[in-house]
C-alpha positions as CSV (number, residue, x, y, z in Angstrom):
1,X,0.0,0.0,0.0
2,X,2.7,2.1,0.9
3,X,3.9,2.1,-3.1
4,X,0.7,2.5,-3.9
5,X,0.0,5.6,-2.1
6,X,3.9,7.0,-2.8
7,X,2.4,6.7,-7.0
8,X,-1.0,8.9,-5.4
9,X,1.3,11.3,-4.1
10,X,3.9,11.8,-7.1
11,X,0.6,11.6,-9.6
12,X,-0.8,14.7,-7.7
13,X,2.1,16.5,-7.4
14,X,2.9,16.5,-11.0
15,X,-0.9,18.2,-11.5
16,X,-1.1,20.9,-9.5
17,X,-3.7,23.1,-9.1
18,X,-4.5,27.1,-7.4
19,X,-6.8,27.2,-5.1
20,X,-10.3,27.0,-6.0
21,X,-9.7,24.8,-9.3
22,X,-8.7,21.8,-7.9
23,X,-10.9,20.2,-10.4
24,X,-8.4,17.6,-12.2
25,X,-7.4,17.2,-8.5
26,X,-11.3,16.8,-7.2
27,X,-11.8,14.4,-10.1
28,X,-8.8,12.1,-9.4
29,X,-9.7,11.8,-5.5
30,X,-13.1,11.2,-6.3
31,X,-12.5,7.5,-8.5
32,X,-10.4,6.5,-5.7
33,X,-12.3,7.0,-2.4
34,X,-15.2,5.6,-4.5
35,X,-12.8,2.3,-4.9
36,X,-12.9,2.4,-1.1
37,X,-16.4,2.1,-0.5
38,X,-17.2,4.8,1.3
39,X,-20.8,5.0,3.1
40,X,-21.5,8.3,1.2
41,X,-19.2,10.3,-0.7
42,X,-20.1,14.0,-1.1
43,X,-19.0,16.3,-4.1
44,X,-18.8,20.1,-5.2
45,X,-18.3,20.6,-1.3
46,X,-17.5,24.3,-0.9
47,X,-16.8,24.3,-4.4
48,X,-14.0,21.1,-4.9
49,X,-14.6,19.3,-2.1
50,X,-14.9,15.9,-1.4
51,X,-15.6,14.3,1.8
52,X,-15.8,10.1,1.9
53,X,-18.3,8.9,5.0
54,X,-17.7,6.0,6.8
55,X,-20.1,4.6,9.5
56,X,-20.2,2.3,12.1
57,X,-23.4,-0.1,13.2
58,X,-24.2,2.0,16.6
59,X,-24.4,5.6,17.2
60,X,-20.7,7.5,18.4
61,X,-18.6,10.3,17.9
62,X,-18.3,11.4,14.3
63,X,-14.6,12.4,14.0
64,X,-13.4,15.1,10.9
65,X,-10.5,14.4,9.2
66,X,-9.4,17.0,6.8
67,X,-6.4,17.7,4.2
68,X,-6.3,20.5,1.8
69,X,-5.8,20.0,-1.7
70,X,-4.5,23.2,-3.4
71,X,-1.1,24.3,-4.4
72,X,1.2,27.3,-5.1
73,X,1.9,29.8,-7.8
74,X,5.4,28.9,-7.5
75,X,7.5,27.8,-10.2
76,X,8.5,24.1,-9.5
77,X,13.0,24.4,-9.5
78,X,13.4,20.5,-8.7
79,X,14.3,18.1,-11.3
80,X,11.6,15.3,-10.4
81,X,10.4,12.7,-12.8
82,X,7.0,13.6,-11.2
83,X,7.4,17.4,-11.5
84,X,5.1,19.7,-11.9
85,X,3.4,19.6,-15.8
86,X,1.9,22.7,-14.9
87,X,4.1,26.1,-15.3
88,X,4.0,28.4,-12.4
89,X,1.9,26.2,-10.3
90,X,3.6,23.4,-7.8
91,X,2.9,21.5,-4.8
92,X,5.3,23.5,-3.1
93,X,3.4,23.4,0.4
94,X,2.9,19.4,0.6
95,X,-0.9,19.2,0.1
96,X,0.3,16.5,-2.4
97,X,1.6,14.3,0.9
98,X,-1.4,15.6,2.7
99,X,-4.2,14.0,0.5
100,X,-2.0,10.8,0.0
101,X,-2.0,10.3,3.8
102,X,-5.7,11.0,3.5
103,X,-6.2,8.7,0.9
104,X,-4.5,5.8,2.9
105,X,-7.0,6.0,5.9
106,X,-9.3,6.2,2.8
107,X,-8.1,2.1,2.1
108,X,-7.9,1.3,5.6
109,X,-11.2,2.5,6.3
110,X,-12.9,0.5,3.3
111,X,-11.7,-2.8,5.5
112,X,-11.6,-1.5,8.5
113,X,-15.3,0.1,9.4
114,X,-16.0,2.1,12.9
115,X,-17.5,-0.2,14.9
116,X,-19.2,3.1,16.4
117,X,-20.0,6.4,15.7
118,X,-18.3,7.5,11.9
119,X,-15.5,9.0,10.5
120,X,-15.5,11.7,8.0
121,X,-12.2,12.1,5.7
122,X,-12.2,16.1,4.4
123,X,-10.5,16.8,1.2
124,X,-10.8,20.4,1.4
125,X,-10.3,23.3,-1.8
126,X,-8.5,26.4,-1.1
127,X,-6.7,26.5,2.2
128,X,-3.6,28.7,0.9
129,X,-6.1,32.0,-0.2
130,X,-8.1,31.4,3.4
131,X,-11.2,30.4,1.5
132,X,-12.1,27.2,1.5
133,X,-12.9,26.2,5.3
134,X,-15.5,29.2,5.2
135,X,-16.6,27.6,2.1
136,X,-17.1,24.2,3.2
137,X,-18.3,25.1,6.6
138,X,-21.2,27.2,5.1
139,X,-22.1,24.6,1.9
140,X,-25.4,23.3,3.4
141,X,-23.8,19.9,2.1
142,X,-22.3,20.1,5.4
143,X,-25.1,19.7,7.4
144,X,-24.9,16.4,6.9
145,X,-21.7,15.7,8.1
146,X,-21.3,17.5,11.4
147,X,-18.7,16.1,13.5
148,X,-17.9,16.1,17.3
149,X,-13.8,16.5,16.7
150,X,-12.0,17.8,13.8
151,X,-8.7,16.9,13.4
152,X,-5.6,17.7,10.3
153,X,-1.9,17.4,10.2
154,X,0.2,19.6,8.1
155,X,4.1,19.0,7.4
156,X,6.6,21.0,9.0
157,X,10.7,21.7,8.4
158,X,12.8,21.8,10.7
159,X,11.8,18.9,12.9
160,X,13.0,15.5,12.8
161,X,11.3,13.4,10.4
162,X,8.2,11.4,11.5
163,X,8.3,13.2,14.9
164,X,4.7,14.4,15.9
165,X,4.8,18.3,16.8
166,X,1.5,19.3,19.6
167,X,0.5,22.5,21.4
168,X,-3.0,23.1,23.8
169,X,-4.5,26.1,23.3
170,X,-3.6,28.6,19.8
171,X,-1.1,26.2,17.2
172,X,-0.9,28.7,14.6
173,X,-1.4,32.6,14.3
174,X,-3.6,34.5,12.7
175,X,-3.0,36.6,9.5
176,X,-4.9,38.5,6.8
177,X,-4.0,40.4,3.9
178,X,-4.1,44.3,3.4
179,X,-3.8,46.0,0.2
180,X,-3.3,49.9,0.6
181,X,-4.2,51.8,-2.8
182,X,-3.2,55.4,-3.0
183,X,-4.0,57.7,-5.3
184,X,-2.7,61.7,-6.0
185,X,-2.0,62.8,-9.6
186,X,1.0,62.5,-12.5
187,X,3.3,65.1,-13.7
188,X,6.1,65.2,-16.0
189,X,9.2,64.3,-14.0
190,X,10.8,67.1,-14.7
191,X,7.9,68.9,-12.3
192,X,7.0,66.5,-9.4
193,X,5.8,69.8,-7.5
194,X,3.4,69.8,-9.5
195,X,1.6,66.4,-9.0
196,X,1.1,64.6,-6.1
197,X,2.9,61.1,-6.2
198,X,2.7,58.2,-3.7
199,X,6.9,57.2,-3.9
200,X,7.2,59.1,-0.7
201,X,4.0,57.9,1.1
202,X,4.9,54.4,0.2
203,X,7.9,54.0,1.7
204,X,7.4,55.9,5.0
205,X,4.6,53.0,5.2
206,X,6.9,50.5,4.8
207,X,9.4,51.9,6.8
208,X,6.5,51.9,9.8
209,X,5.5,48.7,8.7
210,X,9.5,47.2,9.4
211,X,9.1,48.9,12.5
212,X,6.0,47.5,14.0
213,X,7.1,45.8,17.5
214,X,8.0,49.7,18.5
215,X,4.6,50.5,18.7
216,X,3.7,48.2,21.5
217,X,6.2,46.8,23.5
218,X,3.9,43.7,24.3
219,X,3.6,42.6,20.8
220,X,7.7,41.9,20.1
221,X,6.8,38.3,19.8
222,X,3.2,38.2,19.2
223,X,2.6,40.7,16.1
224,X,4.6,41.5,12.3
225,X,3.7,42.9,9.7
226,X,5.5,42.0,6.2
227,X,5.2,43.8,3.0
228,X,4.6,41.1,-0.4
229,X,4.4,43.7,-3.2
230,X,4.8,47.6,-3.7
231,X,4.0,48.8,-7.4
232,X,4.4,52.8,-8.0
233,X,3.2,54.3,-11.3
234,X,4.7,52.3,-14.7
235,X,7.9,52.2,-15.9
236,X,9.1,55.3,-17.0
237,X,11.8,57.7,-16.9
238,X,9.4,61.0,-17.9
239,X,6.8,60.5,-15.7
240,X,5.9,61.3,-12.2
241,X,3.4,58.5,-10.7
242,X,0.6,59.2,-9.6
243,X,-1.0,55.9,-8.2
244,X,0.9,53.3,-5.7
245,X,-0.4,50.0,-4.3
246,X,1.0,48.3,-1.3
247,X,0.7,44.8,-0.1
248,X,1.4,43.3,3.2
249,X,0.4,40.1,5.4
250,X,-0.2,40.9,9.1
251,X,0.5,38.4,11.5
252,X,-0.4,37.9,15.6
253,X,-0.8,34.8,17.9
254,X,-4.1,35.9,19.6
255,X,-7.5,37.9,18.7
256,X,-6.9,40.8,20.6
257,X,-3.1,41.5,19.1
258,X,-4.5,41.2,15.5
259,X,-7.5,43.2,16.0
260,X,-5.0,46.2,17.5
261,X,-2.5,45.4,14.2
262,X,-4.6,46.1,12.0
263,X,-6.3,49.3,13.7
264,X,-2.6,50.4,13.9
265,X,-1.8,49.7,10.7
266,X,-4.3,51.0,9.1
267,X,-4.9,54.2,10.9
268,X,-1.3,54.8,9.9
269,X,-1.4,54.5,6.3
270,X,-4.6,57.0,6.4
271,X,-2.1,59.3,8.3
272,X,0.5,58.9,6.1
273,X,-2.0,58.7,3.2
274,X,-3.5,62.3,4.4
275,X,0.0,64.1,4.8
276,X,0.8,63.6,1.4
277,X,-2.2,64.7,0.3
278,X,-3.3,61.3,-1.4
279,X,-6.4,59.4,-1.9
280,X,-6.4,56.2,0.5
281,X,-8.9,52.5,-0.2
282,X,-7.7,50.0,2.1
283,X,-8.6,46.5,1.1
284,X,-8.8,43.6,4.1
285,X,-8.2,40.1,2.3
286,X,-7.4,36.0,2.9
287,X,-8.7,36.4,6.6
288,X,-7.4,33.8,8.8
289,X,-8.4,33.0,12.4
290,X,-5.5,31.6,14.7
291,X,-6.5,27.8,14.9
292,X,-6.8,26.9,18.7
293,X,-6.8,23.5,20.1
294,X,-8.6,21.6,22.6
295,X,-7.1,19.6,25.4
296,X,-9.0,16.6,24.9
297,X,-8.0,16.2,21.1
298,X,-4.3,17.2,22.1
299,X,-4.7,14.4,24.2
300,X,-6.0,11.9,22.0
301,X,-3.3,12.8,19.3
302,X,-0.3,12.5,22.1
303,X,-1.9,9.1,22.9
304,X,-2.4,8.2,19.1
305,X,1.9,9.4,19.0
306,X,3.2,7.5,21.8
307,X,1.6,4.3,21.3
308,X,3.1,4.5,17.6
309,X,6.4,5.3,19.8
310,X,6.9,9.1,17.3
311,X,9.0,11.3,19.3
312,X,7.6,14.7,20.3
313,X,7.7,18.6,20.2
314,X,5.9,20.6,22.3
315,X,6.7,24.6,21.4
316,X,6.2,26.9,24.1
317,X,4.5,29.3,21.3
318,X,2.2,29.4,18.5
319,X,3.7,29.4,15.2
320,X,3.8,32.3,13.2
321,X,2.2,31.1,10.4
322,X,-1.6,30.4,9.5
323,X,-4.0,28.1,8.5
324,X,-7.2,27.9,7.4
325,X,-8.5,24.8,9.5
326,X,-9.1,27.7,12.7
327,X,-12.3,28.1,11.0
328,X,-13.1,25.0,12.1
329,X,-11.8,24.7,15.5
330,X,-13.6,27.7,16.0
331,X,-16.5,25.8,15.6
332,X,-15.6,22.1,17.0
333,X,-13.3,20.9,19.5
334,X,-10.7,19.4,17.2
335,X,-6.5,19.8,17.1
336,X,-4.2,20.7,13.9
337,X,-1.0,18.9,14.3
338,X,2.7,18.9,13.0
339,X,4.8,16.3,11.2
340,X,8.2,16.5,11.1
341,X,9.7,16.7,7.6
342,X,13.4,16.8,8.0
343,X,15.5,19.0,10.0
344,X,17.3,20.2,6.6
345,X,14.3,20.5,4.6
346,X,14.1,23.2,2.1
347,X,11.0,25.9,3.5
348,X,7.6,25.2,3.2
349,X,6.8,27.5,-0.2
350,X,10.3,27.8,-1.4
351,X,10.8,26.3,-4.9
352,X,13.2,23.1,-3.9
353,X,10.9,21.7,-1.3
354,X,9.3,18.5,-1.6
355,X,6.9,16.5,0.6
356,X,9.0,13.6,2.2
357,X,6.9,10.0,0.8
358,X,8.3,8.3,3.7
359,X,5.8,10.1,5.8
360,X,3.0,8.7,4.4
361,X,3.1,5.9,6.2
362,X,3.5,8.1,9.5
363,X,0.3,9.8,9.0
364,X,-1.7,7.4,7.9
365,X,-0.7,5.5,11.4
366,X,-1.3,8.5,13.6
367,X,-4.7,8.8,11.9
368,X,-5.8,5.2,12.3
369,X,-5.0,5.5,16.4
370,X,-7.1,8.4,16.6
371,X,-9.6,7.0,14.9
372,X,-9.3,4.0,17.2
373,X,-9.4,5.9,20.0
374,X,-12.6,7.7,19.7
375,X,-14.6,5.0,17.0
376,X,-13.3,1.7,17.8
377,X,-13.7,-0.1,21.0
């Protein structure tokens, strides 16, 4: 099984798809969980969704499993036989691992029935953009399915590989995108004076932006701000611009630091914005919530780890970084957990990284015990 699922992972990675058109993706998954049987298999869920239902004779918990299936618009730089056939777009974030762990419970399941409660497997569309929970969790498709626990795994570099990585309480930060347009007026170049251009605007906002821990001693750890794109006027030597946009993620560990962030950063660029006598819109975009775990499914997963003998991480802090699945913790007790993919694995997103097949296995096993633990007695 273990080949068979390393072919299910290199066959997806060579098709990647961007968020939200995960079709070829949706299509692919959906003739193979219907190979294993599953008790129901819902479609189109939040747009590309599949989720394979598998019950048991008696009533019990119904346990969420979810892995998300999009990938990156980033050029693939590995020479792979299974690389990506799809120019700018790669499996640069291992989604492509994620589903073929997924897909693995999917075979075990189709032998291997609850013999209470069921279990739900999640193969969700558009986690990179911060879509596709929302999506799912309002499709009235879901109805159907609601569990008691929700629980997903996501890969992570720098930790040993196979090791299992927990944390009670917030696992990942929150983030959302701002886009800052400004608009004055053009001039000839010659005669800046006598339009009103963004050049100088823009960078005294990114220059606050860099600064952002001064602001509040409190959030040195906790808050950051990082610009992803500035684009004043066109190219051109004879022109003065006269329009600027600015893009930057914001980033904080807890509700209160990210609600004070962006009211920071916002009121900011309007003051900025103002003194230079320019036009402001300010744009709020690919919301995430932080994703916040409950003790008991922290519990069941360090139970699931150290039967299975996995070493474990426990950080003292949430991780900077964010993912979609809080939408769902918000709603259901549930955990999102870490797999180690290599101390020296290239960055999650960086053009040379590539999910590790030999933690397939690893997360299918991890899956099965906490499935165990909650379905099968």
């Amino acid at each position: 099984m273990y080949e068979k699922l390393t072919k299910i992972r290199q066959y997806l990675h060579s098709i990647p798809e961007l968020s939200g058109k995960e079709s070829a993706t949706a299509e692919y998954l959906r003739a193979f969980l219907q190979s294993c049987n599953p008790d129901n298999l819902i479609t189109e869920l939040g747009g590309t969704g599949i989720a394979a239902v598998y019950n048991g004779p008696i009533t019990g918990s119904r346990i969420l499993l979810r892995c998300d299936m999009d990938a990156l618009p980033v050029n693939e730089e590995s020479n792979l036989p299974y690389s990506s056939a799809i120019s700018g777009v790669s499996h640069k974030c291992g989604h492509d691992g994620h589903m073929a762990i997924m897909a693995g419970v999917a075979n075990w399941l189709s032998e291997n029935r609850p013999t209470s409660g069921s279990v739900v497997l999640l193969f969700q569309p558009a986690e990179e953009t911060g879509k596709g929970a929302i999506r799912v969790l309002k499709d009235p498709q879901f109805q159907e399915i609601l569990p008691d626990f929700v629980f997903a795994l996501h890969n992570l570099p720098g930790f040993p590989i196979g090791s299992i990585i927990l944390r009670t309480g917030i696992f990942a930060s929150a983030s959302r995108g701002m886009i800052i347009d400004l608009s004055g007026s053009s001039s000839h170049a010659s005669e800046p004076h006598l339009g009103r251009s963004p050049a100088i605007a823009t960078a005294r906002i990114i220059q606050i932006f860099n600064d952002v821990p001064a602001f509040d001693g409190s959030m040195n750890r906790s808050a950051k701000i990082t610009v992803t794109h500035v684009r004043i006027g066109k190219p051109a030597f004879g022109t003065s611009p006269g329009k600027g946009r600015l893009m930057a993620t914001l980033r904080a560990d807890n509700v209160e630091a990210m609600k004070t962030l962006s009211q920071w950063s916002e009121n900011n660029a309007r003051e900025i914005a103002d003194s230079c006598d320019l036009d402001v819109q300010i744009t709020r975009t690919e919301e995430f919530p932080v994703t916040e775990n409950s003790v008991k499914a922290v519990d069941s997963v360090r139970t699931a780890a150290e039967h299975l003998g996995l070493e474990i991480y426990q950080p003292d802090n949430p991780f900077p970084w964010s993912e979609d699945f809080g939408h769902f913790t918000m709603s259901y007790p549930g955990a999102l957990f870490g797999i180690g993919a290599g101390i020296h694995s290239p960055a999650l997103h960086s053009p040379e990284y590539d999910f590790p097949d030999e933690l397939i296995t690893t997360g299918v096993d991890i899956f099965k015990r906490i499935i165990e633990c909650y379905n099968i007695k």
